[in-house]
C-alpha positions as protocol buffer text, in pm:
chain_id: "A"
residue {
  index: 1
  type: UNK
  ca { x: -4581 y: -682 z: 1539 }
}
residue {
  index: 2
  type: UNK
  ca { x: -4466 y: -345 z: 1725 }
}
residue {
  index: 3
  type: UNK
  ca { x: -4204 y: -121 z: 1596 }
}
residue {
  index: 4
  type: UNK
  ca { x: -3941 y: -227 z: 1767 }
}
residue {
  index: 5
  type: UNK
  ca { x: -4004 y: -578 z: 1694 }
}
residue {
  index: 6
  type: UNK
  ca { x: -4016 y: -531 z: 1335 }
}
residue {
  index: 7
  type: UNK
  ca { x: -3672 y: -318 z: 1348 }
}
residue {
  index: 8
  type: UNK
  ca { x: -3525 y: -579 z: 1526 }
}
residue {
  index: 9
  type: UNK
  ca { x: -3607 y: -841 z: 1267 }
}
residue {
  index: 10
  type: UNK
  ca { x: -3509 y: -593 z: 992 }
}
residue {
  index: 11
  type: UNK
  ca { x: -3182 y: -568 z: 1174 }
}
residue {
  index: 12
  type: UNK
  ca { x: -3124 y: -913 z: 1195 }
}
residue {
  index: 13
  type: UNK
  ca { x: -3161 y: -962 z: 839 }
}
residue {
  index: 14
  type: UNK
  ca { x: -2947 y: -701 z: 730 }
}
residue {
  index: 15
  type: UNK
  ca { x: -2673 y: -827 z: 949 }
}
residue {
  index: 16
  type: UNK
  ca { x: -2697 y: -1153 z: 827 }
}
residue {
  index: 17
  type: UNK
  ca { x: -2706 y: -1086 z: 497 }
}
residue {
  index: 18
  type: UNK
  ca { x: -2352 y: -879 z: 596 }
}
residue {
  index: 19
  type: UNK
  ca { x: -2258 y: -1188 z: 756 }
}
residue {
  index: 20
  type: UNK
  ca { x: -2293 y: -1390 z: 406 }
}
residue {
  index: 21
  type: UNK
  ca { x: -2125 y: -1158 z: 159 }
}
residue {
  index: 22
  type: UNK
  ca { x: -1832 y: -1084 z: 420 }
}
residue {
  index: 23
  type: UNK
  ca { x: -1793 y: -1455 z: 411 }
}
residue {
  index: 24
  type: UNK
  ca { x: -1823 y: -1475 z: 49 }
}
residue {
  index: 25
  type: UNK
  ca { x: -1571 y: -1221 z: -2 }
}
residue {
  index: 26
  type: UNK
  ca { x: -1281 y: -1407 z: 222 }
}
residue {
  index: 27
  type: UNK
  ca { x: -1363 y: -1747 z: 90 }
}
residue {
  index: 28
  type: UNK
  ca { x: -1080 y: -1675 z: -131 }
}
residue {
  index: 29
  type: UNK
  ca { x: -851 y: -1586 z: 154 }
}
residue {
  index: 30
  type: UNK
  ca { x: -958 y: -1901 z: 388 }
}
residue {
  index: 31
  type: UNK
  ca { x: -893 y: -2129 z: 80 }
}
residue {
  index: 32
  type: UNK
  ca { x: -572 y: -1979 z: 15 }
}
residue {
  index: 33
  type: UNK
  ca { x: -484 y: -2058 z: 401 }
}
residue {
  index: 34
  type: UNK
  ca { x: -608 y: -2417 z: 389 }
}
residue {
  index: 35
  type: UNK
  ca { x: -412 y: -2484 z: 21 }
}
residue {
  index: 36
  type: UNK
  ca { x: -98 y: -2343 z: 211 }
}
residue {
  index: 37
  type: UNK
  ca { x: -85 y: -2687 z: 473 }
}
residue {
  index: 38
  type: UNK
  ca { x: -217 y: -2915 z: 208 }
}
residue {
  index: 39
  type: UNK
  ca { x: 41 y: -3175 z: 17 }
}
residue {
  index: 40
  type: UNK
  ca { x: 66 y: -3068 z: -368 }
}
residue {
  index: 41
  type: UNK
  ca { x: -103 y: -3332 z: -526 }
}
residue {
  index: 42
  type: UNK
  ca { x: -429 y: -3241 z: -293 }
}
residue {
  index: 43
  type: UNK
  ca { x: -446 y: -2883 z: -369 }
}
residue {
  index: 44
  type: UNK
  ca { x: -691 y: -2897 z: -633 }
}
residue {
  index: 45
  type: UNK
  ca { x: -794 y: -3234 z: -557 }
}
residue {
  index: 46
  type: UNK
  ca { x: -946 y: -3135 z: -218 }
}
residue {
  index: 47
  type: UNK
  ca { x: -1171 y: -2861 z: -219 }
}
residue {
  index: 48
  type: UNK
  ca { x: -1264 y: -2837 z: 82 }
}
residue {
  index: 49
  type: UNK
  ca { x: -1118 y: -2538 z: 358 }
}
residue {
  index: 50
  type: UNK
  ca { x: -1011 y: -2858 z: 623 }
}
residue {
  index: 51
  type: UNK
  ca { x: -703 y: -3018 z: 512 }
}
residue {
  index: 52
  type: UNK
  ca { x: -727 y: -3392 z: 534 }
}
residue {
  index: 53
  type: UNK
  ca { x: -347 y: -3445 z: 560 }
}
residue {
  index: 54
  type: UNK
  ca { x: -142 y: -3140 z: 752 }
}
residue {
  index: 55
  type: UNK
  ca { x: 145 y: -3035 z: 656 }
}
residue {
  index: 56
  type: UNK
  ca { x: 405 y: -2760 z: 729 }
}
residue {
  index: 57
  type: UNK
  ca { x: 639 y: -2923 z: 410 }
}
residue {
  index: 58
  type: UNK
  ca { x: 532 y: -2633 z: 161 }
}
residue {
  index: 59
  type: UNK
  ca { x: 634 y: -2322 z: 434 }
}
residue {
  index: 60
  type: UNK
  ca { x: 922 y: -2491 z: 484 }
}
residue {
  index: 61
  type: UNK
  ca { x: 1009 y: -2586 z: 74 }
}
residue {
  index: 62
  type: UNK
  ca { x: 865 y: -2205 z: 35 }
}
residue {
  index: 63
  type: UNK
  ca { x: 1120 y: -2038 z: 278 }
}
residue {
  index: 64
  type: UNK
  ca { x: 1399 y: -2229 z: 87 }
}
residue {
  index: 65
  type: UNK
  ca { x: 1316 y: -2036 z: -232 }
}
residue {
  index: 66
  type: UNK
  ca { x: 1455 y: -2121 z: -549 }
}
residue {
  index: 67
  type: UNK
  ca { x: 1809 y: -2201 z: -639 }
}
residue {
  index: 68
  type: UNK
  ca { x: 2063 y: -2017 z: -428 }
}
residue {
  index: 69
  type: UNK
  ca { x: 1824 y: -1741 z: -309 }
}
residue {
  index: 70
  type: UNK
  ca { x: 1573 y: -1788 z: -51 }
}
residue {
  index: 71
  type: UNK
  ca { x: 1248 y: -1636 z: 11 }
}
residue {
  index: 72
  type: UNK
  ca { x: 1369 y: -1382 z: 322 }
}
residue {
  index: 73
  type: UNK
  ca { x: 1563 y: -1229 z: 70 }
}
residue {
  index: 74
  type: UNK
  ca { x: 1277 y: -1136 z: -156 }
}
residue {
  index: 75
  type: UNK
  ca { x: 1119 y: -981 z: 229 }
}
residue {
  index: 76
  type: UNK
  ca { x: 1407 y: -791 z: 261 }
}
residue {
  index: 77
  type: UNK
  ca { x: 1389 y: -653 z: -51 }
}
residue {
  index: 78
  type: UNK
  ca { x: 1042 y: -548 z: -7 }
}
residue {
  index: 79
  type: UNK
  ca { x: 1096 y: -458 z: 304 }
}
residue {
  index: 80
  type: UNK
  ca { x: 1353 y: -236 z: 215 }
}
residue {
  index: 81
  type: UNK
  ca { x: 1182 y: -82 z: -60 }
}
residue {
  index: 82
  type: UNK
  ca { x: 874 y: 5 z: 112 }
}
residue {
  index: 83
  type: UNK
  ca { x: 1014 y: 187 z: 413 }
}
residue {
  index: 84
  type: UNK
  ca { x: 1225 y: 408 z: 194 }
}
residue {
  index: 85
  type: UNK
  ca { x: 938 y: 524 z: -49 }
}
residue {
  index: 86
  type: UNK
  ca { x: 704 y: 525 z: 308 }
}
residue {
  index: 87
  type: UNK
  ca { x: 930 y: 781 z: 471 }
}
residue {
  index: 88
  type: UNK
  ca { x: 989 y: 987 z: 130 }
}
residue {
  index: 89
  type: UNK
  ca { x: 597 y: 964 z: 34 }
}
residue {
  index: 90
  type: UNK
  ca { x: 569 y: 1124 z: 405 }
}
residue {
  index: 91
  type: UNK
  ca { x: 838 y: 1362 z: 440 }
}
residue {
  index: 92
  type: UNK
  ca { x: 780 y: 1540 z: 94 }
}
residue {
  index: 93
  type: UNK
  ca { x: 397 y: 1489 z: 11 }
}
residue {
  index: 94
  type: UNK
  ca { x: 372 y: 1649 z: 352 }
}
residue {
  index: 95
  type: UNK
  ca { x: 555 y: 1938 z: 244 }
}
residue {
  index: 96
  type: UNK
  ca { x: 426 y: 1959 z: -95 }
}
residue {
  index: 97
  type: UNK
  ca { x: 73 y: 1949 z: 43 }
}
residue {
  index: 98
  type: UNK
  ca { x: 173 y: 2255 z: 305 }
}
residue {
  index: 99
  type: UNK
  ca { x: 282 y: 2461 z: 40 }
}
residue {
  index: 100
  type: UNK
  ca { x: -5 y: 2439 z: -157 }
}
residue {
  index: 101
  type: UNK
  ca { x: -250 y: 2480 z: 111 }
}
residue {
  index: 102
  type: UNK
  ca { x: -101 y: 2749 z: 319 }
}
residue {
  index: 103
  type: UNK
  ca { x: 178 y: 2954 z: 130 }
}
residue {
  index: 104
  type: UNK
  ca { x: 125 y: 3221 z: -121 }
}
residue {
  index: 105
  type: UNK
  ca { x: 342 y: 3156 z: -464 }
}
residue {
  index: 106
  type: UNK
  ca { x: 285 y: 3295 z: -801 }
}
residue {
  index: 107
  type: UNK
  ca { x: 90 y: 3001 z: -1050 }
}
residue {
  index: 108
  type: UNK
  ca { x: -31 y: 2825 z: -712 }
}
residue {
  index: 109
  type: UNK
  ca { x: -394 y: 2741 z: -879 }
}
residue {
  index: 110
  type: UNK
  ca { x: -183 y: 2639 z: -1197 }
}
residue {
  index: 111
  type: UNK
  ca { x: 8 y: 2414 z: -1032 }
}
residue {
  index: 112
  type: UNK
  ca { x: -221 y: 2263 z: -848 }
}
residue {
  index: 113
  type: UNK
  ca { x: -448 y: 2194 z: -1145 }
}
residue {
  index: 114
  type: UNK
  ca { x: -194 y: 2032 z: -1338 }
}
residue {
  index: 115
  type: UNK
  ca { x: -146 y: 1840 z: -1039 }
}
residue {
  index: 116
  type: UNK
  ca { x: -482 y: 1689 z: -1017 }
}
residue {
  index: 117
  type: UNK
  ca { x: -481 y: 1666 z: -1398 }
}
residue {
  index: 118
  type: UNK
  ca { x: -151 y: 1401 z: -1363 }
}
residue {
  index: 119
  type: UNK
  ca { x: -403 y: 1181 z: -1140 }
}
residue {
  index: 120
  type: UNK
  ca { x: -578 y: 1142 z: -1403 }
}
residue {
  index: 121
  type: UNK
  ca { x: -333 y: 1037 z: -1649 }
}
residue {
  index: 122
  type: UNK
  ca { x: -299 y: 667 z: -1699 }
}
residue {
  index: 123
  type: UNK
  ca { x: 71 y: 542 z: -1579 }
}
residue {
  index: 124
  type: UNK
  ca { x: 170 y: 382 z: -1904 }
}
residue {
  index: 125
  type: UNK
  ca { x: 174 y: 659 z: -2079 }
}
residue {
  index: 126
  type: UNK
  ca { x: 488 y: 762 z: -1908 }
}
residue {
  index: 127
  type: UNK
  ca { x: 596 y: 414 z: -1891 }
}
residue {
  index: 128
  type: UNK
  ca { x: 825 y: 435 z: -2163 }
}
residue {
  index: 129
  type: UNK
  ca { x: 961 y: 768 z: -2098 }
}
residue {
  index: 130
  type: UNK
  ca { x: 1058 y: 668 z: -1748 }
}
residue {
  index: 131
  type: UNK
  ca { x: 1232 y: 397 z: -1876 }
}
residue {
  index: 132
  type: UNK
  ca { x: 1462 y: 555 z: -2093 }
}
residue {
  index: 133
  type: UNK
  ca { x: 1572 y: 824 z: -1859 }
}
residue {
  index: 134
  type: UNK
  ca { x: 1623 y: 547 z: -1560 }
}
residue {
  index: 135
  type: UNK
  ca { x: 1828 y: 331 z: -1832 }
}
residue {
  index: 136
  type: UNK
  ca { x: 2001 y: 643 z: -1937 }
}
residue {
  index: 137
  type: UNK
  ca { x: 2107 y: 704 z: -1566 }
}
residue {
  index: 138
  type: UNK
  ca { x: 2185 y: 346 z: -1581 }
}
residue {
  index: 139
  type: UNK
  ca { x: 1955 y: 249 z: -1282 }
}
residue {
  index: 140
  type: UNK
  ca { x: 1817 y: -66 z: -1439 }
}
residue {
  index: 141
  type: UNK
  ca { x: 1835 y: -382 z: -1214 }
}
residue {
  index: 142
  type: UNK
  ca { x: 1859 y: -131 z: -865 }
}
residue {
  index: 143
  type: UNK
  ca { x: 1602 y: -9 z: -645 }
}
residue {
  index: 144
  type: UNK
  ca { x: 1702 y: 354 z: -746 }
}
residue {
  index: 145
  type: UNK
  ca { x: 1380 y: 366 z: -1004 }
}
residue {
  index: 146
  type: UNK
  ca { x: 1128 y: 254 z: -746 }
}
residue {
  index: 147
  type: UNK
  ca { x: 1274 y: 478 z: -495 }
}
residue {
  index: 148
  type: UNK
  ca { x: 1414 y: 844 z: -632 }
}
residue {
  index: 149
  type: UNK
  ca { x: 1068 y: 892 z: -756 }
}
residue {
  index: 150
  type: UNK
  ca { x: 913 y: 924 z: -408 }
}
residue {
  index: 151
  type: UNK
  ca { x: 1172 y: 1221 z: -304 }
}
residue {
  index: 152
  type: UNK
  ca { x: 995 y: 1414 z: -550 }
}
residue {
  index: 153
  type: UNK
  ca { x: 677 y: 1343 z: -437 }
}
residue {
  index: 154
  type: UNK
  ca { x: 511 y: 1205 z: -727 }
}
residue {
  index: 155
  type: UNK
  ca { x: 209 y: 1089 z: -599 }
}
residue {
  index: 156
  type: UNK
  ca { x: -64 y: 1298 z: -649 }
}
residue {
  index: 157
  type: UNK
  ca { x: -289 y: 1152 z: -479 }
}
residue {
  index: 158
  type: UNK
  ca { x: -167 y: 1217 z: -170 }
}
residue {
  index: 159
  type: UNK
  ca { x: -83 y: 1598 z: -202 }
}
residue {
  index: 160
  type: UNK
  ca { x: -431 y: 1655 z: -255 }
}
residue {
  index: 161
  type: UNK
  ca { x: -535 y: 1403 z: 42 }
}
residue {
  index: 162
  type: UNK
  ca { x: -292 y: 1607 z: 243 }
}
residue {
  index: 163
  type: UNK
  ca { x: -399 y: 1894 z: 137 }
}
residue {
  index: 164
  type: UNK
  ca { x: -764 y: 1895 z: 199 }
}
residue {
  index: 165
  type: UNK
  ca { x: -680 y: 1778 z: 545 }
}
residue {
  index: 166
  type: UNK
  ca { x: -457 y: 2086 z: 587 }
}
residue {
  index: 167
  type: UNK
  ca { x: -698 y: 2328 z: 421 }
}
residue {
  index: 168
  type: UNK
  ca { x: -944 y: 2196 z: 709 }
}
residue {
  index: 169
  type: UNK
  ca { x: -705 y: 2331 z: 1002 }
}
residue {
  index: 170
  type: UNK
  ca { x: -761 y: 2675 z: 1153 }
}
residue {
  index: 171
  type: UNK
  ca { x: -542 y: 2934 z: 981 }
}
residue {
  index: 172
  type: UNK
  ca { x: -534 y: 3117 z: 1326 }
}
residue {
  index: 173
  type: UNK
  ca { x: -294 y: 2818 z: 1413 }
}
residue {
  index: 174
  type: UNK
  ca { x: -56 y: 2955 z: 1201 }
}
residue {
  index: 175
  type: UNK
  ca { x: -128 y: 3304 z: 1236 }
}
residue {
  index: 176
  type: UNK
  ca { x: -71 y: 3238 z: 1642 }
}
residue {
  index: 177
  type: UNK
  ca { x: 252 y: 3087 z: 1548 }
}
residue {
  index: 178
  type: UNK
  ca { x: 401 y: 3334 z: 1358 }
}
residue {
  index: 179
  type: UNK
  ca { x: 337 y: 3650 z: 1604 }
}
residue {
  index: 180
  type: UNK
  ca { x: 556 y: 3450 z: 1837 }
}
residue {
  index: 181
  type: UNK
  ca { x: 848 y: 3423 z: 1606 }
}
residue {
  index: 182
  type: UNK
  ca { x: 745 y: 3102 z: 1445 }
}
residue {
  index: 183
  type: UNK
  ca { x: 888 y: 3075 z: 1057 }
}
residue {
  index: 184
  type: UNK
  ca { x: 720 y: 2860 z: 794 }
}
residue {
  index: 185
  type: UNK
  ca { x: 879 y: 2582 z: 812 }
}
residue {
  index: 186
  type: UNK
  ca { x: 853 y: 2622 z: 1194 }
}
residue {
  index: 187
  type: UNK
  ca { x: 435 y: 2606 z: 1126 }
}
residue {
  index: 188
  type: UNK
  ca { x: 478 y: 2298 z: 938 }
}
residue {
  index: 189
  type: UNK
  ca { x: 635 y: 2114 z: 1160 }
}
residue {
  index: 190
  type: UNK
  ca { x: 565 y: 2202 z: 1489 }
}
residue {
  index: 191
  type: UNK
  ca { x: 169 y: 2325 z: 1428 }
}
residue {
  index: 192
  type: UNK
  ca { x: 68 y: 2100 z: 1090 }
}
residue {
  index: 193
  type: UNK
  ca { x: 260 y: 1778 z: 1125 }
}
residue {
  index: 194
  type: UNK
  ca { x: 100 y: 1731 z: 1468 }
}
residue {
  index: 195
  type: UNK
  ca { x: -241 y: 1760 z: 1308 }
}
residue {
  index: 196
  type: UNK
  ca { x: -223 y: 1587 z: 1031 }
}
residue {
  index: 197
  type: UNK
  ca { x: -130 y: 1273 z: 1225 }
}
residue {
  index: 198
  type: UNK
  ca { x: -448 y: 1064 z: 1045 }
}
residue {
  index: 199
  type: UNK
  ca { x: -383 y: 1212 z: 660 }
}
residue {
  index: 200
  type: UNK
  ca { x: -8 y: 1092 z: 693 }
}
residue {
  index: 201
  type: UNK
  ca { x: -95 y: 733 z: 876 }
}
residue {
  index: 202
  type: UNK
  ca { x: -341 y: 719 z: 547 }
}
residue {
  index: 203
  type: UNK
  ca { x: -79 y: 777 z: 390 }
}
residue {
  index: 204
  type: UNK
  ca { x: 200 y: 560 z: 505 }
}
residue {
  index: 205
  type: UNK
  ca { x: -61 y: 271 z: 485 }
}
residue {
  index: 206
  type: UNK
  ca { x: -180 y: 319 z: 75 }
}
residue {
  index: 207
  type: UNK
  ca { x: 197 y: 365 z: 25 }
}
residue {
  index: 208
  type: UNK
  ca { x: 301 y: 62 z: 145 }
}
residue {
  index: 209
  type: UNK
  ca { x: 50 y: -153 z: 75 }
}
residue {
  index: 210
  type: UNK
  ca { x: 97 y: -46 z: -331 }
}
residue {
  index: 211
  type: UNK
  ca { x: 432 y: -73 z: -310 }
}
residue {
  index: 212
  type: UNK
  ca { x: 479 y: -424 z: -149 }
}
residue {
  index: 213
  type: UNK
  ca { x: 185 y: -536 z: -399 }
}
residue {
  index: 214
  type: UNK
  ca { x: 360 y: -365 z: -722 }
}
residue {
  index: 215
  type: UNK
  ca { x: 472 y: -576 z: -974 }
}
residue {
  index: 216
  type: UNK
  ca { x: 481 y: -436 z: -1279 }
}
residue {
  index: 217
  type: UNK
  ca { x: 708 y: -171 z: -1211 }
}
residue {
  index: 218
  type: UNK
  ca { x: 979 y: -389 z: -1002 }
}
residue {
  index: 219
  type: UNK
  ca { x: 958 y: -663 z: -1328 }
}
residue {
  index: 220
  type: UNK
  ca { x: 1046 y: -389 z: -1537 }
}
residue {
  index: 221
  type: UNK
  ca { x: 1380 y: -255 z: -1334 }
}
residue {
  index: 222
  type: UNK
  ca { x: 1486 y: -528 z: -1147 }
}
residue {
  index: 223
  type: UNK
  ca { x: 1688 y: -815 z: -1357 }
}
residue {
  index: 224
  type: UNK
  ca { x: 1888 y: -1030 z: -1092 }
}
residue {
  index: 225
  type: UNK
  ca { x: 1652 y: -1271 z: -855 }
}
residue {
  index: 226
  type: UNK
  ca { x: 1886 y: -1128 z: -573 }
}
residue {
  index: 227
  type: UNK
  ca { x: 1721 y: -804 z: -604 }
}
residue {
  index: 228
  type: UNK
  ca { x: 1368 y: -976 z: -654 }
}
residue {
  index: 229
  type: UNK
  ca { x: 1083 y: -857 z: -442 }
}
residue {
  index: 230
  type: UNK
  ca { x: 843 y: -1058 z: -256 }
}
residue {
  index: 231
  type: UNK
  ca { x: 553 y: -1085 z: -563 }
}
residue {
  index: 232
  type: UNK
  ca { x: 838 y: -1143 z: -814 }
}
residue {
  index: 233
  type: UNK
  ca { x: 972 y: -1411 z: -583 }
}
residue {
  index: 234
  type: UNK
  ca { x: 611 y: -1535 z: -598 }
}
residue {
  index: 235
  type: UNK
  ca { x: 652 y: -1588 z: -965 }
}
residue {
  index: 236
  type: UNK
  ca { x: 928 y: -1787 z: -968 }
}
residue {
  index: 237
  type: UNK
  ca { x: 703 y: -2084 z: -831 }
}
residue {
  index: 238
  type: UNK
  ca { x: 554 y: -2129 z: -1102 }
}
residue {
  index: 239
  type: UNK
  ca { x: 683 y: -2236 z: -1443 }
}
residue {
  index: 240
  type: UNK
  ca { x: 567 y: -2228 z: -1796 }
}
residue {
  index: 241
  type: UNK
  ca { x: 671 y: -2545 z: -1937 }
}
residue {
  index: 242
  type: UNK
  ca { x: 387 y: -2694 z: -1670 }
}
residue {
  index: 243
  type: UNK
  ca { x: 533 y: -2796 z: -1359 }
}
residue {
  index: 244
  type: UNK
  ca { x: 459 y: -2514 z: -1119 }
}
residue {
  index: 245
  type: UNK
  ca { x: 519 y: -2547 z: -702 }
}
residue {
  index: 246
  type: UNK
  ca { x: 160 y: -2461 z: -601 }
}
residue {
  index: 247
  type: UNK
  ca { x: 203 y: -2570 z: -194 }
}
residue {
  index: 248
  type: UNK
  ca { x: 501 y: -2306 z: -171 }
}
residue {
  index: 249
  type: UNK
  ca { x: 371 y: -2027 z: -363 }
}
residue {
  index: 250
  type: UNK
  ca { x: 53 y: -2073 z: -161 }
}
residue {
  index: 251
  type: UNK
  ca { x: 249 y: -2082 z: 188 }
}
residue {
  index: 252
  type: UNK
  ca { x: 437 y: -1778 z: 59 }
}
residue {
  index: 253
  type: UNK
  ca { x: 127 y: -1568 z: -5 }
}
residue {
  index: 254
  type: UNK
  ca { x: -1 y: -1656 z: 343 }
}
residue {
  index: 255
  type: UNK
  ca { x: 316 y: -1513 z: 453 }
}
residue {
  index: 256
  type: UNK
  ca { x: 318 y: -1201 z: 204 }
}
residue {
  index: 257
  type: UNK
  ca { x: -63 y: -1073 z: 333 }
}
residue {
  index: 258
  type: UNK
  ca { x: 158 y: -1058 z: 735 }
}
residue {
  index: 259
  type: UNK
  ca { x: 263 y: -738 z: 695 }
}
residue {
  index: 260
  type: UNK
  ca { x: -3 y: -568 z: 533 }
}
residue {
  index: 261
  type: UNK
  ca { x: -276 y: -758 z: 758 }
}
residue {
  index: 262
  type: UNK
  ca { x: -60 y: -601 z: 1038 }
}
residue {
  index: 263
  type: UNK
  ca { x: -24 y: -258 z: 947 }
}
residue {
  index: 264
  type: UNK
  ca { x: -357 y: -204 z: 811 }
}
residue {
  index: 265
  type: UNK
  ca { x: -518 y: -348 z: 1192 }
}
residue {
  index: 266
  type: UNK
  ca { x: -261 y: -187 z: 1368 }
}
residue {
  index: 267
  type: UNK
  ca { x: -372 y: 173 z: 1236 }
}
residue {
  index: 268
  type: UNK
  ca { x: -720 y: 129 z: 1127 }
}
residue {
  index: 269
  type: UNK
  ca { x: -821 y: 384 z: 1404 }
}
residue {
  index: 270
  type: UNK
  ca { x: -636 y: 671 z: 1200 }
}
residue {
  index: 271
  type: UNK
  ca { x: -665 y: 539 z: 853 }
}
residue {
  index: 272
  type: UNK
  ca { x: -1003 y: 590 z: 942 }
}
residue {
  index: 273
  type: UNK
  ca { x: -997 y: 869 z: 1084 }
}
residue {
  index: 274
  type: UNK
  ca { x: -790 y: 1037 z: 796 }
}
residue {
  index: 275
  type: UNK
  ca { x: -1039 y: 937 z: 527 }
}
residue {
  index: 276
  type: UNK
  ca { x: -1353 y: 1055 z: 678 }
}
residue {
  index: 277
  type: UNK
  ca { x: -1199 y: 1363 z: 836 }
}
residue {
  index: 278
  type: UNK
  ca { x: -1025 y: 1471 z: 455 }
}
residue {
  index: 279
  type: UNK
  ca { x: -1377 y: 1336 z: 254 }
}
residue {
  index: 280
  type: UNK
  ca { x: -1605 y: 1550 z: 501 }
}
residue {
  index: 281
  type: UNK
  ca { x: -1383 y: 1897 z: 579 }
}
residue {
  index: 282
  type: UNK
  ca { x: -1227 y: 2036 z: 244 }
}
């Protein structure tokens, strides 16, 4: 057997063992989607991905919600939320990031240590703290706790993606900019914003995608099902004393992975782009 041959054949196993483990790992996913059309009393009855009886009943029961609330009011909620701490993680990460990759400031190292040293600082340690200053503000059971956070960009993670991907820009950019009358804030957003196009799509897309999945945090503020989000709205499905609505809550999970399934195809080009660009320059 030549080379070539041999290669090929090497190849070919190595895609197909791919193949397998990719299918292994959405099993879950394509079981999920089949549960979501099957009657109730077949969920766990019929373990097989092909539904032998289809049915659109549990989307339908899903939608509904529970009580007086329905399910698109849990979206909008989420919805809501997500686009608010998207456009804050953007707007002052972004800035954040600039300053501590390009402007001069007395303590800049300082700061930027204890920066990275927060990322490593499990978030229930603050969990209490945070609670009793957002009760003492009297923001419990509003979206103000899962939101005011994000104008102060509290996410550390990523300032420093940000700022690696800024650190990798030419300085003469900036140096261009400001012999022809270009001020600081100028630079940032006519010379770094532009550039940093694939850090802040990364960005936008971790953002969201944590904050539509979050749980913990919106069970802890949020009291009144009309301010539920999507994965709380989730939990009402199912109930303690037993009798738990698996077809809808399955439906309803089909329908909660839309948007991120959407966003993350719809700017995988830059999300990878970002990554690779901020994990190789820096």
């Amino acid at each position: 057997m030549n080379k070539r041959a041999s290669g090929m054949l090497r190849a070919g196993y190595l895609n197909s063992l791919i193949i397998v483990l990719g299918l292994g790992m959405l099993y879950p996913i394509l079981w999920l989607i089949a549960a979501s059309f099957k009657e109730t009393n077949a969920i766990f009855g019929d373990p097989g991905l092909i539904p032998k009886a289809f049915t659109l009943k549990n989307y339908v029961k899903g939608w509904s919600g529970i009580g007086i609330v329905g399910f698109s009011a849990f979206f909008r909620n989420s919805f809501f939320i997500c686009a608010l701490c998207v456009v804050a993680n953007a707007v002052f990460c972004s800035l954040t990031a600039y300053a501590f990759a390009r402007l001069r400031f007395a303590g800049r190292n300082i700061w930027f240590a204890i920066l990275l040293i927060t990322m490593m600082l499990p978030g229930h340690v603050t969990l209490i703290p945070r609670y009793i200053i957002f009760r003492s503000f009297h923001w419990i059971d509003t979206f103000l706790p899962l939101i005011v956070p994000k104008l102060f960009a509290v996410d550390a993670f990523f300032i420093f993606l940000l700022v690696q991907f800024i650190r990798s820009l030419p300085k003469e950019l900036d140096e261009s900019a400001l012999i022809d009358g270009c001020g600081k804030f100028g630079i940032y957003w006519r010379i770094i914003i532009p550039l940093t196009v694939p850090a802040l799509i990364t960005t936008v897309l971790f953002t969201f995608l944590w904050t539509w999945d979050d749980f913990f945090n919106q069970l802890l503020y949020l009291n009144s099902p009309q301010r539920y989000t999507v994965p709380m709205g989730l939990r009402l499905f199912l109930d303690s004393s037993g009798v738990s609505s698996w077809g809808p809550m399955f439906a309803m999970s089909v329908l909660s992975l839309v948007p991120s399934f959407i966003l993350f195809f719809s700017l995988q080009k830059y999300f990878v782009q970002g990554i690779s660009t901020t994990g190789i320059k820096g």
